[in-house]
N, C-alpha and C positions, 0 to 999 in steps of 0.2 A: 393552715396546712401548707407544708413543703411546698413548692411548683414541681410539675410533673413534665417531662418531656414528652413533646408528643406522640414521639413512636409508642411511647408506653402508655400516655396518656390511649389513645385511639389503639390498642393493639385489640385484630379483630377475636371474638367469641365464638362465632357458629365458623362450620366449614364455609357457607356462602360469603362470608368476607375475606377470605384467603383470595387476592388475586392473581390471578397467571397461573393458577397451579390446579387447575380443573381434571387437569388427569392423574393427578395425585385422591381428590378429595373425592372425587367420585368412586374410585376403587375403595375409599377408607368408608365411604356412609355406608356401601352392597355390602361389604363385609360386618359392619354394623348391624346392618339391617338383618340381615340373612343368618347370623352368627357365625359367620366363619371368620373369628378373628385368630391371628396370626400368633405364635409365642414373644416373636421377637421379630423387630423392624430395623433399617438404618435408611436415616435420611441422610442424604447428601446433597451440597451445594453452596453455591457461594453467600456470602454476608447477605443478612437482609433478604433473602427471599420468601422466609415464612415457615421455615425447619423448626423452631422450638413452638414456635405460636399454632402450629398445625398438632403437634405433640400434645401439648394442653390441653387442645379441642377434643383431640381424640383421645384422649384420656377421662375428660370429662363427660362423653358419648360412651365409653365405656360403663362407666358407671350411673349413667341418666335411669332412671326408670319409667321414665316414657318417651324413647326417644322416638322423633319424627325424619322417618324415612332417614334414618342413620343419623341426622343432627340432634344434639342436645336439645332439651325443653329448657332450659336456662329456669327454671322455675320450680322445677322437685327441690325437696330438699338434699338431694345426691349432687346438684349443679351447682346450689349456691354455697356447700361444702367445699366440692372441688375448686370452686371459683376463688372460693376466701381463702384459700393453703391448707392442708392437713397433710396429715403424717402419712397419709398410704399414695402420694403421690409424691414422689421424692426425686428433685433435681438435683444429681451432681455433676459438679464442675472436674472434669476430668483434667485439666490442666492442675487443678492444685493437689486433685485425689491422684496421683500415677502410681503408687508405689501398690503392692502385691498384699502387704496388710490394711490398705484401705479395699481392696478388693475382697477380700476372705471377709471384711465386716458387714462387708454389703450381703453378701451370698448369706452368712451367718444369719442378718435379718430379714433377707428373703423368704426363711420359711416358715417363719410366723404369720397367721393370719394378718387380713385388712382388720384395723380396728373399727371406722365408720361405712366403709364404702364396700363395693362385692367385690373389685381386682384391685392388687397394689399397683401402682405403674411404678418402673425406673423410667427418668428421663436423663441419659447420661448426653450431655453436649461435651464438643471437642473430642469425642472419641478417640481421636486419632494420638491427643497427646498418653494414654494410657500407655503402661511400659510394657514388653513382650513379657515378663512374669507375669503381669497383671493380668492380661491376655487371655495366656490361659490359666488362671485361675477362674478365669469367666468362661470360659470355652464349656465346659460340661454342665454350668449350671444354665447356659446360656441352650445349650441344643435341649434338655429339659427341664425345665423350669417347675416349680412349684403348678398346681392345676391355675392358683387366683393371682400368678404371676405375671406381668406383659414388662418386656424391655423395650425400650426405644433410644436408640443410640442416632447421633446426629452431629455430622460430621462436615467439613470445607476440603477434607483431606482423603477423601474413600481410597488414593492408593495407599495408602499409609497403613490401613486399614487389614490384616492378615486375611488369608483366603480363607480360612477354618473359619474365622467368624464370617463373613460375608456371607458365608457357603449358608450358615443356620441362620439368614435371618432374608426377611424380605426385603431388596433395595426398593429405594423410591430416589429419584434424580429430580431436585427442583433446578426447574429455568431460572436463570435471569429473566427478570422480567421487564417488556417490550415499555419504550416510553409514552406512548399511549394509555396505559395501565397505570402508570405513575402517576402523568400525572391528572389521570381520572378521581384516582384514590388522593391528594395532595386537594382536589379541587374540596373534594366531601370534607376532608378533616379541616382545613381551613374555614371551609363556611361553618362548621361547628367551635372552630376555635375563635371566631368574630376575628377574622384575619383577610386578605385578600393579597395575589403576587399576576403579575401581569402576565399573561400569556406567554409570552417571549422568554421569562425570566423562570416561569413553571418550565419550561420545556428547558432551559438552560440547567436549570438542577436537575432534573430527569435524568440530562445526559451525565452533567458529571455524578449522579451516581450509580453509574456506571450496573443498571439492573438491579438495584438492592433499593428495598421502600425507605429500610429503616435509614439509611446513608439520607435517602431524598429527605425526610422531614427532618432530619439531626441539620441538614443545611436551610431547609424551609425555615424551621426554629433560630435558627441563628441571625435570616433573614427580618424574621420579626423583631428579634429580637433588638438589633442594629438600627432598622426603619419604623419600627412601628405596625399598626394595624394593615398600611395599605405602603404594597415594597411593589416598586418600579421595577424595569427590566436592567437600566441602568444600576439601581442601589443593589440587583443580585449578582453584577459583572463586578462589582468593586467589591463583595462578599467575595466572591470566588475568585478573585485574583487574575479576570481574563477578560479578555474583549470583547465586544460587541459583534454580531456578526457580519454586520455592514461593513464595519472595520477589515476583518479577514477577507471581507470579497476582495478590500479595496488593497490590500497588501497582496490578495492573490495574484489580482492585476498587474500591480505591478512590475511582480517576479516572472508573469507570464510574458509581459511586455518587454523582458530586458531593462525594465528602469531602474538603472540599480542606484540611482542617487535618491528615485522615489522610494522604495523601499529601504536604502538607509534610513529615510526621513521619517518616515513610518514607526521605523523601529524604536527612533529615537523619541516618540511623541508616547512609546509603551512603557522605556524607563522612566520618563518624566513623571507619568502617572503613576508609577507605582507599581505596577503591575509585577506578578512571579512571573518571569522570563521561560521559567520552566512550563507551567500551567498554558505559556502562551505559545512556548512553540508546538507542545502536543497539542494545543486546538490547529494552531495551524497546521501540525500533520492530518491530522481528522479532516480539515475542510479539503486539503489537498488530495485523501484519499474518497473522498464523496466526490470530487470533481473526475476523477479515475473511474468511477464506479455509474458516475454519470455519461461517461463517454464511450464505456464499454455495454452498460445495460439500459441507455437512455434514462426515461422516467421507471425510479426505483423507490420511491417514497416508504415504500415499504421495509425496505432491507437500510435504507437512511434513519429513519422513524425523524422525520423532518415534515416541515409544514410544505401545502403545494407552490405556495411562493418561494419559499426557499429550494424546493427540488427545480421548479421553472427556472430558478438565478444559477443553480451548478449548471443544467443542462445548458442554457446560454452564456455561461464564462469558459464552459470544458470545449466548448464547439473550434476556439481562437490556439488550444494549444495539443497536440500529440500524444498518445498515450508512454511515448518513451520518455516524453519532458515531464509529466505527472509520475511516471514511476521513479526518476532519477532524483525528481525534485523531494519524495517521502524517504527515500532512501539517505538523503542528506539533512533531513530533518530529524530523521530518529536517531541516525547519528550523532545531532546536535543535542537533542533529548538524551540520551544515554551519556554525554560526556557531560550537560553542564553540573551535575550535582558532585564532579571532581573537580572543576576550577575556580580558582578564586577569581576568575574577569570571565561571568556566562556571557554576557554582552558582546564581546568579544570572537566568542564564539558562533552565537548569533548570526553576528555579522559579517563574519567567512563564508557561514552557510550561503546567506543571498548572496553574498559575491558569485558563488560556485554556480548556484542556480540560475543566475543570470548571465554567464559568461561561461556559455559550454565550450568553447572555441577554447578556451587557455586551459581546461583538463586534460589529461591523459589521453592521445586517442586510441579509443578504442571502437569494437564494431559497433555496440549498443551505442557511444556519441555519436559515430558516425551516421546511423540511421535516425537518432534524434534531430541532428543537425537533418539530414534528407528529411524532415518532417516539419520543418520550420520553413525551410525550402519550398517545398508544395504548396505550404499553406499558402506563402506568399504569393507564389504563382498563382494559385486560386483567387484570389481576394486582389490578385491585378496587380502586386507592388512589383513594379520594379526589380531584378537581382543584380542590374548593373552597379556597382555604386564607387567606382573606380571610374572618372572622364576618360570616355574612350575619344581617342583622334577622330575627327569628324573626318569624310569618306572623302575622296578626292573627287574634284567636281568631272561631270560625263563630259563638260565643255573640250575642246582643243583650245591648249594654253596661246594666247596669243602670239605673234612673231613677235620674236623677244628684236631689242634695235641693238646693234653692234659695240653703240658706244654704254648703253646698259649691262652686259654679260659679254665680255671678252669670247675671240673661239678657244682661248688655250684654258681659260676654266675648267677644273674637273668638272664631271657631273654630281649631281648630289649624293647622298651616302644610301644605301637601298634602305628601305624601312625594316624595320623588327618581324620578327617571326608572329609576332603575335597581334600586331596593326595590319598583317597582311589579309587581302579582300580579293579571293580567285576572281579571273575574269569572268565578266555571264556571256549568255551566249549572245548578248544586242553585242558585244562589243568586239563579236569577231567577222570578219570579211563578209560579205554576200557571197557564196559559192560559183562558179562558173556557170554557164547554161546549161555546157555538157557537162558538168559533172553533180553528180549529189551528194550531199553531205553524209560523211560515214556514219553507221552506226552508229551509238553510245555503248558498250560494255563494260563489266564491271573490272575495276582495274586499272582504267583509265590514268585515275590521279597518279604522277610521278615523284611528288613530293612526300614521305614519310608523315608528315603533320596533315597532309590533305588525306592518304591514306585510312590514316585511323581518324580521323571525323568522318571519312564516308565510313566508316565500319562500326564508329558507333551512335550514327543516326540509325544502323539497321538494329542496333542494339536496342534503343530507346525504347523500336516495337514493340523486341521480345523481356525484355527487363528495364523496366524506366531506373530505377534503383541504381543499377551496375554503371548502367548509363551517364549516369550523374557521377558518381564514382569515377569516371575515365574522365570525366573535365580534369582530374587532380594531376594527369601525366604530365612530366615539366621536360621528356625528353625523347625525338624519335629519329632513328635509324634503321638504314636498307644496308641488310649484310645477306649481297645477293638478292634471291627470292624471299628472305626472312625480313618483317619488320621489327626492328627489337624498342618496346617501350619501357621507359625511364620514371620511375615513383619518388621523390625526395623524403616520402615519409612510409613506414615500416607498414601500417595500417592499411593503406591503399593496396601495396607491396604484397601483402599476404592474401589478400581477399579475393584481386585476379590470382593470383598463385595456387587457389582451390582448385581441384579437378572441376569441380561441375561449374565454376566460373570462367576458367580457363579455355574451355570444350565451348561454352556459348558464345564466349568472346571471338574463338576462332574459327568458329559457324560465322559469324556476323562480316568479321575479317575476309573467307575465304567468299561468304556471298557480295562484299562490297568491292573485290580485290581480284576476283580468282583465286587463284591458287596459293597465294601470298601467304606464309608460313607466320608463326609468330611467338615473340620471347616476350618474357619482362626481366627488367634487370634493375637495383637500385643506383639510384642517379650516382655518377662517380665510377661504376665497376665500369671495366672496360668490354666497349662496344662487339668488340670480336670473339667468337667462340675460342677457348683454347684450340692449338693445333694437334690432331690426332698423332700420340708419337706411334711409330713403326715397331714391329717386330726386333728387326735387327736391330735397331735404336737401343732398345731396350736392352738384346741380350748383350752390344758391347758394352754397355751401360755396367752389364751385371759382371763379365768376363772379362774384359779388357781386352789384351795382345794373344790371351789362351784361346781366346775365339777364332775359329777357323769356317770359313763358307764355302761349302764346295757347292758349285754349281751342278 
């Protein structure tokens, strides 16, 4: 005998092996049971969830003559009829039937009696490719049907699908179905097929097929087929053309890390093996987006359909990086997914993406980088690193410089050159006089600072309070000026420039300003524009501007 595939081998008979579709089968046995069966049905849903095979069952429960609580008795002779093919249950393939005179043939033999059985079923699959003639030529036969008639139409396409017909028949919408369920059903059919697939490696077909059974065993089968009785988790990653999962943590790493010569090297160790570059960066979008979903919903096992060790590794890899670096990081992978099946160098490709991902600094900036970058920031700050990483000039000692000797430093020597705007260290208050006896030392208030640069640090340490974010955002100022009462700060890049330039950033800033300064007014301007407001021109200005010598003022 032939060899049998095992989606077909193993396709289930009663409604109780139809998995994941419990709210389908139970509405079909009451109506069974009860007799209130329907004229005409339409399943809907994607590959592989149990559309045709739920069809059959319930075709078969149609015509059982002793059925149990709506299920077939597999055991009349009306079951093992229906089970072995006859003429009064008739599957057509609507993809090769579309035309308007296979539709009139069908209707034409619609209204002859069942030859063996008590209702004819249609089981038309692909509904959707039928043509609008065809349609409705079905439409009137369809809202009344012969009394021993039942249609079932079964579809991946229900918009496709006209409203006129939808309207006459009863939808039913199967799930994809959860990987749990998969690979429950994958454990059964293999212990019956004298087969065995490693935990890891069931769950890895599960996923890639993507809620469809038949997908899952068409690659279980394939599995055996390559390995043998007994398939590793690794012999099902070299099946499917993708990595291991350990692997994807250890590339998650790290691209979370900035290591971008690690995950060059990474990448390079996926071509060597062989691997579909395609297959491999959508898994690594998938893990990217679990590590997202981890960090937003913590422990989600449920909505991952992932083992608890594997949901415990997202939630402690997702903890080290930001939800705007996992969002930017899938957004440059699906990218990368959608272009490599147009280039002839994906690899290439590939490997711009980690570039990108690792080096948010040299993109575009924008506000979403710029809050990524403040997320990287924090974290460090959290975790103690460091953000110095430029050698600052070490501080000038509190000592008094020795008497320098005459014939060492000439008197007609200049002094030294003042230090930099940005080495400079205000004095503290140890290093100013002891106050007189009579007198007390003034007040502190706010405003104090005279220096432009000292200004806006005291204004935006009061900012830190009110917005850490903005905060950090105002380290990027490279320039500051006193025009008058007004302090004007200076942005070298367009993105800083626009962000205080908001109303309700601007308003905070100048709260912080006016509480660290007084009254101290405040502009931003891009580094280069010139420091001074234009001058208000005048009235008269203007009108000899407009008139010239015709212009006369009489006092």
């Amino acid at each position: 005998m032939a060899y049998q595939a095992l989606y077909r081998k193993y396709r289930p008979k009663r409604f109780a092996e139809v998995i994941g579709q419990e709210h389908i089968t139970t509405i079909l046995k009451n109506q069974i049971a009860e007799g209130h069966v329907a004229h005409a049905y339409l399943f809907t849903g994607t590959r592989g969830t149990g559309k045709t095979s739920t069809a059959k069952i319930f075709a078969k429960a149609l015509n059982c003559d002793a059925p149990n609580a709506g299920e077939p008795c597999g055991e009349c002779p009306s079951c093992r009829i229906a089970e072995s093919g006859n003429v009064d249950i008739i599957e057509l393939d609507a993809a090769s039937n579309t035309g308007v005179e296979d539709m009139r043939a069908l209707i034409d033999k619609a209204r002859f009696a069942p030859l063996d059985l008590r209702v004819k079923v249609y089981i038309i699959d692909e509904a959707h490719m039928l043509s609008k003639s065809a349609f409705n030529a079905l439409l009137k036969t369809l809202e009344e049907p012969p009394a021993h008639v039942v249609f079932i139409l079964a579809t991946t396409e229900p918009q496709s699908i006209p409203a006129t017909i939808v309207s006459r028949c009863q939808r039913f919408d199967f799930h994809r179905l959860r990987v749990a369920d998969i690979t429950a059903c994958m454990e059964g059919v293999l212990a019956n097929a004298g087969a065995s697939i490693e935990r890891e490696g069931m769950l890895a077909i599960a996923r890639a097929a993507e809620g469809g059974m038949r997908d899952a065993l068409s690659l279980a089968d394939q599995c055996i087929s390559f390995c043998g009785g007994k398939v590793t988790a690794e012999d099902v990653y070299g099946v499917l053309g993708s990595m291991e999962s350990d692997f994807l943590f250890d590339v998650a790493e790290a691209l979370i890390a900035d290591d971008r010569d690690g995950a060059l090297r990474l990448l390079e160790r996926v071509v060597n093996e062989g691997r579909d570059l395609s297959v491999f960066a959508q898994d690594l979008a998938r893990h990217f987006r679990a590590l997202l979903l981890a960090k937003l919903c913590g422990h989600c096992s449920d909505i991952l359909d992932c083992t608890e060790d594997a949901m415990r590794r997202y939630v402690e890899q997702a903890k080290h990086c930001g939800e705007k670096r996992l969002s930017r990081a899938i957004d440059i992978l699906l990218g990368a997914v959608a272009n490599l099946k147009w280039l002839a160098l994906p690899r290439v490709q590939l490997e711009c993406a980690f570039v990108r991902i690792t080096t948010p600094e040299e993109e575009p900036q924008s506000v979403s980088l710029l809050l990524e970058r403040i997320e990287q920031l924090e974290a460090k700050v959290k975790n103690g690193v460091p953000l110095q990483t430029v050698p600052q000039e070490s501080a000038p000692s509190k000592q008094k410089p020795a008497a320098r000797e005459a014939e060492d430093i000439p008197p007609w020597e200049e002094a030294p050159a003042a230090a930099e705007a940005d080495a400079y260290i205000p004095p503290s208050d140890l290093d100013a006089p002891p106050p007189a006896e009579d007198e007390a030392p003034a007040p502190k208030k706010g405003g104090t600072a005279s220096a432009p640069k000292e200004i806006w640090e005291a204004a935006r340490a009061v900012l830190q309070k009110k917005n850490p974010t903005l905060a950090v955002l105002a380290l990027k100022a490279v320039e500051w000026h006193k025009d008058g009462d007004t302090l004007i700060v200076a942005f070298d890049k367009k993105a800083f420039y626009d962000a205080f330039s908001k109303a309700e950033n601007h308003k905070l800033t100048a709260d912080a300003l006016a509480e660290a300064a007084g009254t101290t007014k405040l502009r931003f301007i891009m580094a280069g524009e010139p420091v001074a407001a234009p001058a208000a021109v005048s009235l008269e200005d203007t009108a000899r501007k407009a008139f010239g010598s015709m212009l006369e003022i009489v006092d």
